[in-house]
LORO-17389 format. One record per residue (C-alpha): residue in one letter; z, y, x; residue number from 1. Coordinates in Angstrom, 3 decimals, m for minus. Layout:
! LORO-17389
+------+----------+----------+----------+-----+
: code :        w :        v :        u : pos :
+------+----------+----------+----------+-----+
:    A :        Z :        Y :        X : NUM :
...
+------+----------+----------+----------+-----+
END
This chain:
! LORO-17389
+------+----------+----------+----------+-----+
: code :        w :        v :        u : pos :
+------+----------+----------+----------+-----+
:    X :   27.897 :  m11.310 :  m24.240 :   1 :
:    X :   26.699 :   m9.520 :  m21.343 :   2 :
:    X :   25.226 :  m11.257 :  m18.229 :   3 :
:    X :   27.401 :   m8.840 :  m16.271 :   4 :
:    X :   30.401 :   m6.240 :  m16.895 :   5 :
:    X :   31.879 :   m3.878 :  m14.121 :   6 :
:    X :   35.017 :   m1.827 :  m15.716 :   7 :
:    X :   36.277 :    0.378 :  m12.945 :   8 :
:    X :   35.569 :   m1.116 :   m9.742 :   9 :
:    X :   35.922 :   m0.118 :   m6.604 :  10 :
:    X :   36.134 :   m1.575 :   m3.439 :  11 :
:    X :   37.312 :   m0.534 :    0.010 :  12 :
:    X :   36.978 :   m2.501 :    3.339 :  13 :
:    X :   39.777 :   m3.176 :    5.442 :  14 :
:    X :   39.029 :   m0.699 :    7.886 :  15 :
:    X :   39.854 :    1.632 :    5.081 :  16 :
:    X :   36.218 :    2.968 :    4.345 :  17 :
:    X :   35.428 :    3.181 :    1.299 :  18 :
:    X :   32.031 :    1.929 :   m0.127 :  19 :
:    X :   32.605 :    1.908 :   m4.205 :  20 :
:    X :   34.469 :    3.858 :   m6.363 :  21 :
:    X :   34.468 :    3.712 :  m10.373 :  22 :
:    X :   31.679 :    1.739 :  m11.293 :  23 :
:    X :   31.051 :    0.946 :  m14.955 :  24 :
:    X :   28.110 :   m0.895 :  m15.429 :  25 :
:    X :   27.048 :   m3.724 :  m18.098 :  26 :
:    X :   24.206 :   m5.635 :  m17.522 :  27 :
:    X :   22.722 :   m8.028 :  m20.863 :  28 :
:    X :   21.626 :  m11.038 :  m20.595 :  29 :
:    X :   17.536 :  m11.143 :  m19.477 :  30 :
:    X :   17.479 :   m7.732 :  m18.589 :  31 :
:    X :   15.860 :   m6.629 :  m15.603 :  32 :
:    X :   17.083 :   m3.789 :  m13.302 :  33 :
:    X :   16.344 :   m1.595 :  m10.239 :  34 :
:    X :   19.682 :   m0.538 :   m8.031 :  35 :
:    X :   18.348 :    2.042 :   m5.667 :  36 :
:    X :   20.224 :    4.652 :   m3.479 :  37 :
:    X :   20.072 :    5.938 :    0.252 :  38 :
:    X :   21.487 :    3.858 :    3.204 :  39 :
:    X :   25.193 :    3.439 :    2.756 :  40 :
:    X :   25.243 :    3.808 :   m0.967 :  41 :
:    X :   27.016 :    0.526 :   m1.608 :  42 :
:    X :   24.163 :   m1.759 :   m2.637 :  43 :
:    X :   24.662 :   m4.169 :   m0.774 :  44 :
:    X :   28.388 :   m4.274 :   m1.462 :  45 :
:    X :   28.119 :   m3.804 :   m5.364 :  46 :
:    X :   25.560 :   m6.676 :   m5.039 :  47 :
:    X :   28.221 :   m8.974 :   m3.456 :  48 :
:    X :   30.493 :   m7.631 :   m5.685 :  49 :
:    X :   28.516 :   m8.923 :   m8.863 :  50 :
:    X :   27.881 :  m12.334 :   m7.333 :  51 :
:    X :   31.551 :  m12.488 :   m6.547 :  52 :
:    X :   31.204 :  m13.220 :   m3.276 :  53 :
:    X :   33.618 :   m9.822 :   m2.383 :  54 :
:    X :   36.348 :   m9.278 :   m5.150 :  55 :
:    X :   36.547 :   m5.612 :   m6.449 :  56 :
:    X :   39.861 :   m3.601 :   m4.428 :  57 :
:    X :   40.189 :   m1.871 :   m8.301 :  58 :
:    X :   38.824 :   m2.282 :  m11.359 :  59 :
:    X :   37.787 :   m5.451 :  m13.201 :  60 :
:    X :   34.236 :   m7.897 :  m13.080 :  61 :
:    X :   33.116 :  m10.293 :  m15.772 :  62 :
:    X :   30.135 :  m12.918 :  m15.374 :  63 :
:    X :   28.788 :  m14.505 :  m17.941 :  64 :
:    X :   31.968 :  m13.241 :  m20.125 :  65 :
:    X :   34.795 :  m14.664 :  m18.395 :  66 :
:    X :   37.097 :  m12.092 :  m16.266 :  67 :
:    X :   36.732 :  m13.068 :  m12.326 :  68 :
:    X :   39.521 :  m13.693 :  m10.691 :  69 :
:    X :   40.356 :  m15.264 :   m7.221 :  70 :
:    X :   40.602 :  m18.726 :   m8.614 :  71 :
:    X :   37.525 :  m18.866 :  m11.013 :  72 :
:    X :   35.540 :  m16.881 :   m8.171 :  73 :
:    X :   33.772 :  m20.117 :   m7.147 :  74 :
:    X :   32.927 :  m21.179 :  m10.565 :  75 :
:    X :   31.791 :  m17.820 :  m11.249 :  76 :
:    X :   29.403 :  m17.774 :   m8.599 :  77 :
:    X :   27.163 :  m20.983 :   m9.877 :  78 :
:    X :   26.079 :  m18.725 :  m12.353 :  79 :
:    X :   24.397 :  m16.321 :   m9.707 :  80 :
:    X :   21.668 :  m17.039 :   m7.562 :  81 :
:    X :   21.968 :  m14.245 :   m4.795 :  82 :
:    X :   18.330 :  m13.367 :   m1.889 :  83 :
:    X :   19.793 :  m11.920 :    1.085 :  84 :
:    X :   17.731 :   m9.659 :    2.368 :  85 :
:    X :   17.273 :  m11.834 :    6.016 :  86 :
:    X :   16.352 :  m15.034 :    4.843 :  87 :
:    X :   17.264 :  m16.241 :    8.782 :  88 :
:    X :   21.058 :  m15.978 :    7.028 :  89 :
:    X :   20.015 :  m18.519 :    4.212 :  90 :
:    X :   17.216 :  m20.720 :    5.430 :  91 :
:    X :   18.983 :  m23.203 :    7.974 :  92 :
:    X :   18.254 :  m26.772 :    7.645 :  93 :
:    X :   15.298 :  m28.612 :    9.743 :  94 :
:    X :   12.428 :  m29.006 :    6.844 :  95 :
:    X :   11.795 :  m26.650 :    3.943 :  96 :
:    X :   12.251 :  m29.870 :    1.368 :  97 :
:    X :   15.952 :  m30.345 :    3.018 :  98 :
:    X :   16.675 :  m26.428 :    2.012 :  99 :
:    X :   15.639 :  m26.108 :   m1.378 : 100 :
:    X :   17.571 :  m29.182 :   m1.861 : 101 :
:    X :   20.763 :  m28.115 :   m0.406 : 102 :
:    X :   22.180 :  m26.558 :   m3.341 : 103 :
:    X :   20.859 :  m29.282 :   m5.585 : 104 :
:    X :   22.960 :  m31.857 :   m3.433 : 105 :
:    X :   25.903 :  m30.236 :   m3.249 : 106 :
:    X :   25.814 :  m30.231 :   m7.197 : 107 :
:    X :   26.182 :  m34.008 :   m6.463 : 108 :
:    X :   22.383 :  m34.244 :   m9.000 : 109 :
:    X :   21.169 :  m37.412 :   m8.716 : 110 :
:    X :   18.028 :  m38.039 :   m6.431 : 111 :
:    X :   15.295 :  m37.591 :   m9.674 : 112 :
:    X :   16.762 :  m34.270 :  m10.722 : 113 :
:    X :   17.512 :  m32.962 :   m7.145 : 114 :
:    X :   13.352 :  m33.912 :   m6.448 : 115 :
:    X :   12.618 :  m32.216 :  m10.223 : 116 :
:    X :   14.694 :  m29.073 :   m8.880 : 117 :
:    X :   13.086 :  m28.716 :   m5.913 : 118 :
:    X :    9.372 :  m29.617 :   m6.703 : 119 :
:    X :    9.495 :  m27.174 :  m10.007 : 120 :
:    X :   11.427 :  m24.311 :   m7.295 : 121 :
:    X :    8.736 :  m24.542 :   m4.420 : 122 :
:    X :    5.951 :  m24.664 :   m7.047 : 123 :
:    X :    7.152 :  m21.303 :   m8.350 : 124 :
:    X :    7.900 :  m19.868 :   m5.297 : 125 :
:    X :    4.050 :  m20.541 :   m4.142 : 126 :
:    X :    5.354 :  m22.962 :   m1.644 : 127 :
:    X :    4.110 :  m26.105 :   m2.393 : 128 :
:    X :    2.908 :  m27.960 :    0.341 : 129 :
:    X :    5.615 :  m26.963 :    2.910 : 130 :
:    X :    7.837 :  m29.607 :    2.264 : 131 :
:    X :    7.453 :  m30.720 :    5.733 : 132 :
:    X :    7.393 :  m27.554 :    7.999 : 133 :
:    X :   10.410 :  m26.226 :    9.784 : 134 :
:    X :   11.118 :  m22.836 :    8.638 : 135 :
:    X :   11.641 :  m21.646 :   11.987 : 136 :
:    X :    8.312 :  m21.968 :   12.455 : 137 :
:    X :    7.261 :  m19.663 :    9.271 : 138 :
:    X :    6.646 :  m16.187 :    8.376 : 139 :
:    X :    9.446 :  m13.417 :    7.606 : 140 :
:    X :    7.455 :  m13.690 :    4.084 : 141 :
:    X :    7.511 :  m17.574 :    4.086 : 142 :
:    X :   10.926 :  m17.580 :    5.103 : 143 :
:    X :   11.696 :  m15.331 :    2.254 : 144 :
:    X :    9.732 :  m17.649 :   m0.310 : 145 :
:    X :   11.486 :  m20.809 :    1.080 : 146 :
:    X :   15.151 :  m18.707 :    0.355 : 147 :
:    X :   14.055 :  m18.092 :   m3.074 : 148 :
:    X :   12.876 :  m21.414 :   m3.673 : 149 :
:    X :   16.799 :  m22.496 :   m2.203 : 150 :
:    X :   18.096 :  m19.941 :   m5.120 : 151 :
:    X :   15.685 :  m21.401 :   m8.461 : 152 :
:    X :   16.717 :  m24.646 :   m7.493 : 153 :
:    X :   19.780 :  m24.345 :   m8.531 : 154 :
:    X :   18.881 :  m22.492 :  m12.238 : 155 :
:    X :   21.165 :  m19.929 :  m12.368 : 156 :
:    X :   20.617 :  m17.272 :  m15.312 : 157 :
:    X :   21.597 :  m14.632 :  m13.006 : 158 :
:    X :   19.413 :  m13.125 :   m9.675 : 159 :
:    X :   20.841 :  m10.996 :   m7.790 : 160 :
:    X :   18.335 :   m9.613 :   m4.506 : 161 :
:    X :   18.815 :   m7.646 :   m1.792 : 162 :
:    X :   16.404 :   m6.231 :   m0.483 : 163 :
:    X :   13.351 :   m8.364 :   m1.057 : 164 :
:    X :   10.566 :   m7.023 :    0.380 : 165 :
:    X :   12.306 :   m4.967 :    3.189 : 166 :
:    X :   10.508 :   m5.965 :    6.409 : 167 :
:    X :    7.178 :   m7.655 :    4.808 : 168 :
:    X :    3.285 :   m6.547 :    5.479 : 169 :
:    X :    1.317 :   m5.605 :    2.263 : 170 :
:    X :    0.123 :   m9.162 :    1.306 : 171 :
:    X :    3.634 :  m10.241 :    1.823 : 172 :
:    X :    4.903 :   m8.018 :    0.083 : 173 :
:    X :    2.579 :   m8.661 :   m2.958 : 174 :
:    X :    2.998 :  m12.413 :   m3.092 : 175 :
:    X :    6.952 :  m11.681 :   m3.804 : 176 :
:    X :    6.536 :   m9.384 :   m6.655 : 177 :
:    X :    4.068 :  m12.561 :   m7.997 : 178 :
:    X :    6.938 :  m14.817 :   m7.274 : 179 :
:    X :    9.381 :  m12.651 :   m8.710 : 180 :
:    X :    7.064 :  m11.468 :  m11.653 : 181 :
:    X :    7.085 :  m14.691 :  m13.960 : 182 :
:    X :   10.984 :  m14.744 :  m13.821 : 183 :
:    X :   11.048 :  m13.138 :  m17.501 : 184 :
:    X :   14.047 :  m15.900 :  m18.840 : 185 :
:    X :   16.317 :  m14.474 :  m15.331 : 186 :
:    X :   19.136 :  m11.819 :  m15.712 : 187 :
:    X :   17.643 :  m10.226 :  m12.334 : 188 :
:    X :   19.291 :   m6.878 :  m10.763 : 189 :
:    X :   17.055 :   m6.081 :   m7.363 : 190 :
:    X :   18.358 :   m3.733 :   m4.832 : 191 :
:    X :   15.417 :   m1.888 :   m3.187 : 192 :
:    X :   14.536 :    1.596 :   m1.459 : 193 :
:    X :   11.180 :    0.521 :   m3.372 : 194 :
:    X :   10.466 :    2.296 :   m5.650 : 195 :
:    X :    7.012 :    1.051 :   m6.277 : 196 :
:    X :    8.497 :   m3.062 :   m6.658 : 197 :
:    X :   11.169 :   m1.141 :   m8.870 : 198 :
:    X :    8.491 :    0.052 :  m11.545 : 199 :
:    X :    6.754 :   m3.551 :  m11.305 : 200 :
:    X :    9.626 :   m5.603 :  m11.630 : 201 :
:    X :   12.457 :   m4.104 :  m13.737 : 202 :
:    X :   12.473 :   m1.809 :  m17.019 : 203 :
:    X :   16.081 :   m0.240 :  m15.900 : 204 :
:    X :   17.156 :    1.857 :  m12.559 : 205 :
:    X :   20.604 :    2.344 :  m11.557 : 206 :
:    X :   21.132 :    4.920 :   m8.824 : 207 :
:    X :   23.880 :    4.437 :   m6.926 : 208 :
:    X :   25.650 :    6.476 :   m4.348 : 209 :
:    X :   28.915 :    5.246 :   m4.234 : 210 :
:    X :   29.172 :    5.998 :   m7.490 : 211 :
:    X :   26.675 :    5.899 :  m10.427 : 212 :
:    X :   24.464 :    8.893 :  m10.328 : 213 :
:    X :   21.789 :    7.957 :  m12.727 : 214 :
:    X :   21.574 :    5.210 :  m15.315 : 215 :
:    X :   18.233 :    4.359 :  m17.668 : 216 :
:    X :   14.447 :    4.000 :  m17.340 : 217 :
:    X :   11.851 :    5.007 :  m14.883 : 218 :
:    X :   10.578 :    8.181 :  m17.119 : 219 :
:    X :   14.023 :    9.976 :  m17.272 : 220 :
:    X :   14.919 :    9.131 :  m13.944 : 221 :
:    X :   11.267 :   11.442 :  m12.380 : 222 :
:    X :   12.529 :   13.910 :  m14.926 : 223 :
:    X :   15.842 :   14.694 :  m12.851 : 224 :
:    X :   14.676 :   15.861 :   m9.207 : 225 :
:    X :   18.079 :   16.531 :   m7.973 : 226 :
:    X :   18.891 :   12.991 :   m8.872 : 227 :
:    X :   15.745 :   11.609 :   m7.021 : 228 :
:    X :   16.506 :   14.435 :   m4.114 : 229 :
:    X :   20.333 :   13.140 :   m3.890 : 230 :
:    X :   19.931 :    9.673 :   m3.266 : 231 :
:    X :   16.886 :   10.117 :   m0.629 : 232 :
:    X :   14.500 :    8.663 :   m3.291 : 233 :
:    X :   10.518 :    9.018 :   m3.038 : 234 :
:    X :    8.237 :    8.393 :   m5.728 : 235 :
:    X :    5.607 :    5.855 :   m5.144 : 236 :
:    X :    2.082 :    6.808 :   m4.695 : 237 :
:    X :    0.431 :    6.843 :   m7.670 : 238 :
:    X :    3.198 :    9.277 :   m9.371 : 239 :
:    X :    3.367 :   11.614 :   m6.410 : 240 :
:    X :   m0.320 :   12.101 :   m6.283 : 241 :
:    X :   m0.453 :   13.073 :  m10.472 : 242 :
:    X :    2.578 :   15.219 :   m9.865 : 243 :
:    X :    0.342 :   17.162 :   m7.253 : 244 :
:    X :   m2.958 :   17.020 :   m9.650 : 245 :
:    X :   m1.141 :   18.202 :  m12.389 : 246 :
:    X :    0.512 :   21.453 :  m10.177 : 247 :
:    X :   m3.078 :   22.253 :   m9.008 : 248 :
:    X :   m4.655 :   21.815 :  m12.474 : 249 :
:    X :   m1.928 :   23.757 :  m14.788 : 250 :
:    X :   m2.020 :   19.885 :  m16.841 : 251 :
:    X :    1.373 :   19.364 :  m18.907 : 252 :
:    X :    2.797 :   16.261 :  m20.072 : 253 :
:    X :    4.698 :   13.313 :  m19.057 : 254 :
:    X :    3.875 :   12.665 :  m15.703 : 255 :
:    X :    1.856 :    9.637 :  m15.094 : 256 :
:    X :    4.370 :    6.324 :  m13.564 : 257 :
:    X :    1.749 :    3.896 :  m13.410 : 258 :
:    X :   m2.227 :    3.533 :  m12.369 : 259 :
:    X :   m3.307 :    3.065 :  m16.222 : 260 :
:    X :   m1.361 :    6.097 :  m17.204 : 261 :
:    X :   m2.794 :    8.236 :  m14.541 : 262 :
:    X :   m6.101 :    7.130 :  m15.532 : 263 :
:    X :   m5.275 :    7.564 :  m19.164 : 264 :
:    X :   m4.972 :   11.270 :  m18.251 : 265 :
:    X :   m7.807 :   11.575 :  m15.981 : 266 :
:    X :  m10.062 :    9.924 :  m18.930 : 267 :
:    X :   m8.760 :   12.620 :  m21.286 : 268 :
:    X :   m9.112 :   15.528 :  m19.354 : 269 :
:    X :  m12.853 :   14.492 :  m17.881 : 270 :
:    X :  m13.262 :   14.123 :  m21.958 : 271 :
:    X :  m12.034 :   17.688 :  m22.462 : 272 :
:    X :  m14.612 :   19.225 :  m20.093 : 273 :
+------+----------+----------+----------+-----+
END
């Protein structure tokens, strides 16, 4: 059973644009995958789409796999935890304890598992201690931390995030992926311009441009240029700079995607010499 199965969908806003058309996508259960694409591919709409928060205009979704329809829509969506990417639009109540718990009281938990929930959800999101602060008072970064926290606490298999590091300094943006990072039981599709988070965190890239341009891993997706060209996609660092190395030094081979692998090569040429 797949975590999540689009057959078909499309979906058009009421002013008539539209943002989706003929997605086919299945997503199994653990799996862990990269949606990427320019501005105004649809990533945020196929996003709220898969937490069924917007029900497709055509085709078909299925979570967890039962078909989604208007009246299981709200079952449907305790299975998916979804980060907006402005945590001001998630993080609302006066102390960080009383968000996390939200969702956990709404579940109608009693007190010991809502304080279990929240406790093991602030401790993972490297929050621990904040229970008292008012999240107005916090960092874009903390605030971001405290919406995750919100999201774990309510265990759903699925993550769905938008955006997660968009607006966050270096050190913000590396104590996310370590948030993020330990997930490995979470079904968890990230939509990012980041290319860089994309190769940390997931093992699958879907580009998306209103349509599916690209489906499958990392190393076939540098191999197609027109692809990467298309969507307005940039290679991280690392990548970029072996891609120039190996131009100026006539090297072949796969090009290096991570720091080991470029220094893989660099150790076997230097041995060469």
């Amino acid at each position: 059973m797949d975590a999540i199965g689009l057959s078909g969908v499309g979906y058009t806003y009421e002013d008539g644009h539209r943002a989706l058309r003929g997605i086919d996508l299945q997503i199994k259960k653990g799996e862990k995958v990269a949606l990427v694409g320019p501005n105004g591919a649809g990533k945020s709409t196929l996003l709220h789409i898969m937490s069924a928060l917007y029900m497709p205009t055509e085709g078909e979704l299925e979570i967890m796999g039962e078909k989604v329809t208007r009246k299981v829509a709200e079952k449907a969506r305790l299975s998916v935890g979804f980060l907006f990417q402005d945590p001001d639009d998630q993080v609302f109540m006066p102390r960080v304890w009383d968000d996390v718990a939200f969702g956990p009281n709404n579940l109608k938990l009693s007190a010991d598992e809502v304080k279990r929930r929240v406790e093991e959800a602030m401790e993972a999101a490297g929050i621990k201690g904040y229970e008292d602060r008012a999240p107005h008072h916090l960092s874009f970064g903390e605030k971001k931390r405290v919406a995750i926290a919100g999201v774990l606490a309510m265990r759903p298999p699925i993550l769905l995030l938008d955006e997660p590091t968009a607006n966050l300094d270096p050190q913000g943006r590396r104590d996310l992926v370590n948030v993020l990072m330990p997930l490995r039981d979470k079904t968890m599709v990230i939509a990012t311009h980041d290319l860089s988070v994309a190769f940390e965190l997931t093992d699958r890239v879907i580009v998306l441009k209103r349509t599916v341009l690209y489906d499958g891993d990392f190393r076939g997706l540098v191999e197609r240029p027109e692809i990467l060209a298309e969507a307005r996609l940039e290679l991280p660092s690392v990548p970029r700079l072996m891609e120039r190395w190996m131009e100026r030094t006539g090297r072949k081979g796969p090009l290096p995607l991570t720091i080991d692998e470029a220094l893989d090569m660099l150790d076997g040429d230097d041995g060469r010499r």
